[in-house]
N, C-alpha and C positions, 0 to 999 in steps of 0.2 A: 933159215926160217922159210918156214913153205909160205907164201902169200897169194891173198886170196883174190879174188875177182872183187871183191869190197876194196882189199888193200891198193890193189892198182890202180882203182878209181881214185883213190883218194891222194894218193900221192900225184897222181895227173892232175888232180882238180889244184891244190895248192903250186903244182908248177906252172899252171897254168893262168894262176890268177884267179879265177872264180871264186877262189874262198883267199883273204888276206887283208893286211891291215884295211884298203878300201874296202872289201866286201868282208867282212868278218863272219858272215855264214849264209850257207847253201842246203839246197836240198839234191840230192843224187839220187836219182833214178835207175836201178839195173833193168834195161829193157827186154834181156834176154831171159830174166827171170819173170818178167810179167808174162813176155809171150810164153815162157814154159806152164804156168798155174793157170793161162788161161786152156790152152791143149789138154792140162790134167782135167780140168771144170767138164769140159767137154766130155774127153773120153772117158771119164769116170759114169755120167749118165749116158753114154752111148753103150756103156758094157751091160748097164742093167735094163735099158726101157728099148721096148719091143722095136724092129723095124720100122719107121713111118710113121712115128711118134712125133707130132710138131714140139719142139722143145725148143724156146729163148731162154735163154742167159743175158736177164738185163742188169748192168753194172748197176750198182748203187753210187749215184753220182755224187752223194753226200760224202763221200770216203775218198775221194781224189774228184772236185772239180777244176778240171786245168781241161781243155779242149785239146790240145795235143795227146793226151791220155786215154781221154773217153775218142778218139780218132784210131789208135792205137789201138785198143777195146774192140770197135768195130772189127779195122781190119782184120782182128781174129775171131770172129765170129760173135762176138756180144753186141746187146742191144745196151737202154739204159733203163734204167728204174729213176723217173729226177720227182721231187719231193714240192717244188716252186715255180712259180715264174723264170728263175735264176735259172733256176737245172736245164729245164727245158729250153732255155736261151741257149747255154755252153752246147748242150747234145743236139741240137739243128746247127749250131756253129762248125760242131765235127762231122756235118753229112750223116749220123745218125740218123735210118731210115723212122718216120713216124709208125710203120708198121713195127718195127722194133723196139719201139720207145711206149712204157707204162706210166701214168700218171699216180703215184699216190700221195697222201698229203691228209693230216687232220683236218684242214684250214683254206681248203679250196675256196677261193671266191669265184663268185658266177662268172666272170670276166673268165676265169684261168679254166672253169668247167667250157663255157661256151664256147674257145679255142680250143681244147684238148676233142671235142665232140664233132668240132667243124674241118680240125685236119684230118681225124681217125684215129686219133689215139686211143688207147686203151686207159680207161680210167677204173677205178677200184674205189667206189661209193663207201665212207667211210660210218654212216651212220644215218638214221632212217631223216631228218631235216635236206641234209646233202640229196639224198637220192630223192628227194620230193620236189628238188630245185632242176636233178635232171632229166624229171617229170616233165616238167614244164619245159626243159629244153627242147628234150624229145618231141612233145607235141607241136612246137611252134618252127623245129627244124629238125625231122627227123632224120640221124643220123646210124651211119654202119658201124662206128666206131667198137669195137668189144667193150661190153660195160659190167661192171663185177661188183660183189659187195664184202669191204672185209669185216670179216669175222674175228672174235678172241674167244679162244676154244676156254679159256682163264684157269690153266692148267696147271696155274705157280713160275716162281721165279728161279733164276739163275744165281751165281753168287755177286752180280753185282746189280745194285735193284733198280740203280737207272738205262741199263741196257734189256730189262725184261718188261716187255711190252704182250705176255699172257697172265696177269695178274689177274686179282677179282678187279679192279678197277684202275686197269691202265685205260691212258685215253685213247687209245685204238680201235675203231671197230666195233661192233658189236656184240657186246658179253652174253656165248652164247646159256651161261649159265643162270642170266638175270630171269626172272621171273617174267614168262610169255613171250623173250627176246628171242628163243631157236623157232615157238611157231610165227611168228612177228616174219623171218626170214624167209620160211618156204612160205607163207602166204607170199609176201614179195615179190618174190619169182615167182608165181605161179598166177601171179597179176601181168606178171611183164616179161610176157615172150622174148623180149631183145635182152633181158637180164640173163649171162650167158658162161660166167665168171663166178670162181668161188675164192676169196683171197686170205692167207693167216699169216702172221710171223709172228714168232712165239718169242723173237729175241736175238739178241746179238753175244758180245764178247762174254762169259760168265756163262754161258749155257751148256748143260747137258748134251750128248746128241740125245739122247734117249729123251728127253725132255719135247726137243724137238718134232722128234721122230713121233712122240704121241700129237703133239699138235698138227701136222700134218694128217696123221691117222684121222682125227677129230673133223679135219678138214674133208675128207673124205668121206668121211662116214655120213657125212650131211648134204653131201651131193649126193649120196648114191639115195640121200631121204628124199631128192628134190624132185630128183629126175623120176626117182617111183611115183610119189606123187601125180607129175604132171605126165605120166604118161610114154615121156619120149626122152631123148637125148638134151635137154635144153641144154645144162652143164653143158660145155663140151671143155672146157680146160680151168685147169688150178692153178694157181697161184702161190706156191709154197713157201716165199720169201728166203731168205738167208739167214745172214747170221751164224757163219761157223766161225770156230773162235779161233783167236790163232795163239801159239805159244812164242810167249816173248822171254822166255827163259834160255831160252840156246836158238842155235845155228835149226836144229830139226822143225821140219814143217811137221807137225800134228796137229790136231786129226786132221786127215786126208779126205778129199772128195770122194775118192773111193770107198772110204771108210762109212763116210754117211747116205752116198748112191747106195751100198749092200744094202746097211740098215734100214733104210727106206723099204727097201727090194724086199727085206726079211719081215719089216715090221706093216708094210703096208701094201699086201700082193698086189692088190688090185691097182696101184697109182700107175705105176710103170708099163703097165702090160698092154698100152694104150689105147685104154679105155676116155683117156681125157689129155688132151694138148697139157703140156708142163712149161711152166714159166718158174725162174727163179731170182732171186734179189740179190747176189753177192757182193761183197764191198770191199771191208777189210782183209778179207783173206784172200783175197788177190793181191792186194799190194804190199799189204803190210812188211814181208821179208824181204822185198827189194828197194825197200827205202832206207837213206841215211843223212839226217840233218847232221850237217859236216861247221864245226865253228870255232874261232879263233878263242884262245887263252889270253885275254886283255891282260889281266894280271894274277899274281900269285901270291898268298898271304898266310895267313894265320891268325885264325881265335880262338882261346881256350885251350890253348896247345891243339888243335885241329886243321889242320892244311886246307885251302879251299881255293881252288880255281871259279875263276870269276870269267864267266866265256857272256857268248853274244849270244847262247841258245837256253832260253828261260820259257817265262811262261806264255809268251807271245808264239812259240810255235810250238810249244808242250805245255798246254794248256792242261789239260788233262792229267796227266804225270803231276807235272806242279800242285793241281789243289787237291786230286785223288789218288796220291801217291799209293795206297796199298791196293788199290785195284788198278791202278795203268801203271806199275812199272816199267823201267826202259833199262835196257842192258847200256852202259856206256864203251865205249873202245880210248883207248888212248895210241895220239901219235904223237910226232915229234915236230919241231917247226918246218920240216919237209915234206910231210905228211908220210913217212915213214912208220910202223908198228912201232911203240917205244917200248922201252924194255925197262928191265929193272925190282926189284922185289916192290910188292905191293904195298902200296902205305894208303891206311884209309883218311877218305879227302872228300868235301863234299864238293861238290862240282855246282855252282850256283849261274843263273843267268842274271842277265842286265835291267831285270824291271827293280824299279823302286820301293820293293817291299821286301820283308826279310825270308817270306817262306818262300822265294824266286828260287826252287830248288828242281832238279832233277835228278842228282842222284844225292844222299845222304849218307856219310859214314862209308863210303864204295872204297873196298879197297883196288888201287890202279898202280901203276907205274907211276909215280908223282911226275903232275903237269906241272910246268911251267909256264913263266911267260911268253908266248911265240909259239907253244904248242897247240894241239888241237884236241877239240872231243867229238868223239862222233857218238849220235845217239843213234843206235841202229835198231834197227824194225817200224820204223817210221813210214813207212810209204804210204800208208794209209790215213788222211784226218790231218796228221802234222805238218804239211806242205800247205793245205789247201783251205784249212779251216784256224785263219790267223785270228789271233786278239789282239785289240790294236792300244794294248795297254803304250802309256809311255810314249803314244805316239810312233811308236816303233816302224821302222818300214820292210814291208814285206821282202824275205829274202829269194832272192831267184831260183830257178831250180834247171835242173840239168837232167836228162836222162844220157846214159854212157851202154858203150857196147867197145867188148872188147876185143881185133881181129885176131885172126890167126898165129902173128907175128910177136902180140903180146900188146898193140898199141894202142891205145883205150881212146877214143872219139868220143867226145860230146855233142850234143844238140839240146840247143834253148829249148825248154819249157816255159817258163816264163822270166822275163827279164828282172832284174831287181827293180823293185819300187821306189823312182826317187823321189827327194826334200821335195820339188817342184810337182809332184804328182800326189804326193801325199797331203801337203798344203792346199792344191785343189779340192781333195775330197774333204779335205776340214773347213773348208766353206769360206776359202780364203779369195775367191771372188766376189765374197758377201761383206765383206771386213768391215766396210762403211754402215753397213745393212739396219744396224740395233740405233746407232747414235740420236737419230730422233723420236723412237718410241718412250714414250712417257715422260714426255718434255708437257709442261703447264702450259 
């Protein structure tokens, strides 16, 4: 049996301890594959946009917040894209430079505008109330920060219609197709010299490139209105967001950075050829194939004549999968209680986690090697979202994660991500310093 660089992780992680009866699941991290997607990210738009083209790659921090991560990111040349207060805490925690870091968010409060303007960040004004508050910033502290405004070119959706944020009426942005909302824009800018930024993202997992590719166009084609307009270069950089999607069907990376750098290059001459600084938003398709929630087989049963392993990986880290099972599938792997590839003709088995509800499912009717008890499942294509964005159904506690690198020799290393979350720290966050707290509210 050829075994993979998944395989060896995994069997190191269970010799190791990090995944077993105490810790019944993990997240593993391949760090060699992240730092390879981020090289492709890169030289995919270094093959097509002109020499001297300022171009950021800011992670989308929404897709893996773990500060070793987005540290990791950096050191290969990404910035962040953070969405909260939250984000931008983790991304200053990783030495993320603020000139690399973009602010976007429907929901900006004045507080989180007034820091993002006073360190220099780049912010991306999501709709004309927003940009009227950083009116009033501007005048009472005028700052350098780069300041943008996003637009929704409302170009239609993808196949999955909570990941498409170019609809007629997504909450994104400004629909440049609403009635007086595209002149509504170049008046804007052509009010406000330090407006300097043009921003769109048309969408995440479920999308077309070709979809994309027009929103981007659309992006363009309204900078090139603005800057006619007013005369000069005001635009000088885009913002073209992310959202390539990644295939969770097999082992192959499709589509490829390169694949949507041509497209770009084909569909929109003028982006590239730098004429305008490029900024991008990638998330998922950085991490997504180098991750694998790794989890114990508690027990092993039967209903309905149906086999069903009952692990410690439900909906609390596949959230997603769990309630939108036909648009987030997840491939499962089966091993043995060594963490071993297990073998055996396939018998379908639905693989259920540990929350207290009956649809606690990840895979359903999956034909595997039948798990048992002491076995494992690993859900793989995870490295994106399921590590990092827990439900805290059940009480559940956060499981630790691991990035792994394997040497020369064959000897697979780990290094903490984040620790497992225990009884005592979970207890704290459920307000168990408060315990006493209610007892005399609503006493006569």
């Amino acid at each position: 049996m050829n075994f993979t660089e998944r395989d060896r992780a995994v069997e190191a992680a269970v010799a190791r301890g990090l995944v077993g009866p105490g810790e019944p699941v993990a997240g593993l991290l391949d760090i060699a594959g992240i730092r390879r997607s981020a090289a492709e990210l890169r030289a995919a738009f270094e093959e097509f946009t002109a020499p001297g083209t300022p171009v950021l790659h800011a992670f989308a921090v929404k897709a893996a917040s773990l500060v070793p991560v987005l540290r990791l990111l950096a050191q290969e040349g990404l910035g962040c894209e953070v969405a909260s207060p939250g984000e931008l805490a983790l991304a200053r925690a990783a030495g993320v430079p603020v000139g690399r870091t973009v602010l976007d968010s429907p929901a900006k409060t004045l507080a989180e505008l007034r820091e993002a303007l006073a360190l220099g960040i780049a912010v991306n004004a999501d709709n004309p109330e927003e940009l009227a508050r950083i009116d009033a910033l501007m005048a009472s502290a005028p700052s350098s920060a780069p300041i943008g405004v996003r637009v929704n070119p409302q170009i239609g959706g993808g196949s999955i219609g909570a990941m498409s944020t170019a609809t007629d009426t997504s909450k994104f942005g400004v629909g440049l197709r609403d009635e007086g909302a595209r002149d509504w824009v170049v008046q804007a800018f052509l009010a406000r010299p330090w407006l300097t930024r043009l921003h769109a993202h048309v969408g995440s997992q479920g999308m077309p490139l070709e979809l994309m590719a027009a929103g981007v166009r659309a992006l363009y084609d309204l900078a090139e209105e603005i800057n006619e307009k007013a005369g000069r270069r005001q635009i000088d950089t885009l913002d073209i967001g992310g959202g390539l999607p990644v295939n969770f069907s097999s082992d192959a990376t499709t589509p490829t950075y390169r694949e949507y750098a041509a497209l770009l290059h084909a569909t929109v001459p003028g982006l590239l050829s730098g004429r305008y600084g490029i900024v991008t938003e990638f998330g998922r398709s950085l991490l997504a194939k180098h991750g694998t929630v790794l989890a114990r087989v508690e027990y092993a049963k039967s209903a309905g004549g149906r086999p069903i392993a009952v692990t410690h990986a439900g909906a609390q880290v596949a959230t997603r999968t769990v309630f939108v099972p036909e648009a987030w599938p997840l491939r499962v792997a089966a091993y043995d209680a060594e963490g071993r590839p297990k073998t055996g003709a396939p018998v379908a088995q639905d693989i259920a986690g540990p929350c207290c509800f009956a649809g606690d499912l990840v895979a359903e009717n999956r034909p595997l090697p039948l798990l048992e008890s002491g076995d494992h499942a690993a859900l793989l294509d995870t490295g994106a979202y399921y590590f990092s964005t827990h439900f805290a159904y059940n009480s559940l506690p956060r499981p630790g994660v691991y990035g792994y690198a394997t040497d020369a020799d064959g000897t697979v290393r780990f290094a903490t991500v984040r620790t497992p979350q225990t009884l005592e720290d979970l207890t704290e966050e459920s307000g168990g310093a408060h315990a006493k707290s209610l007892g005399d509210l609503g006493k006569q």
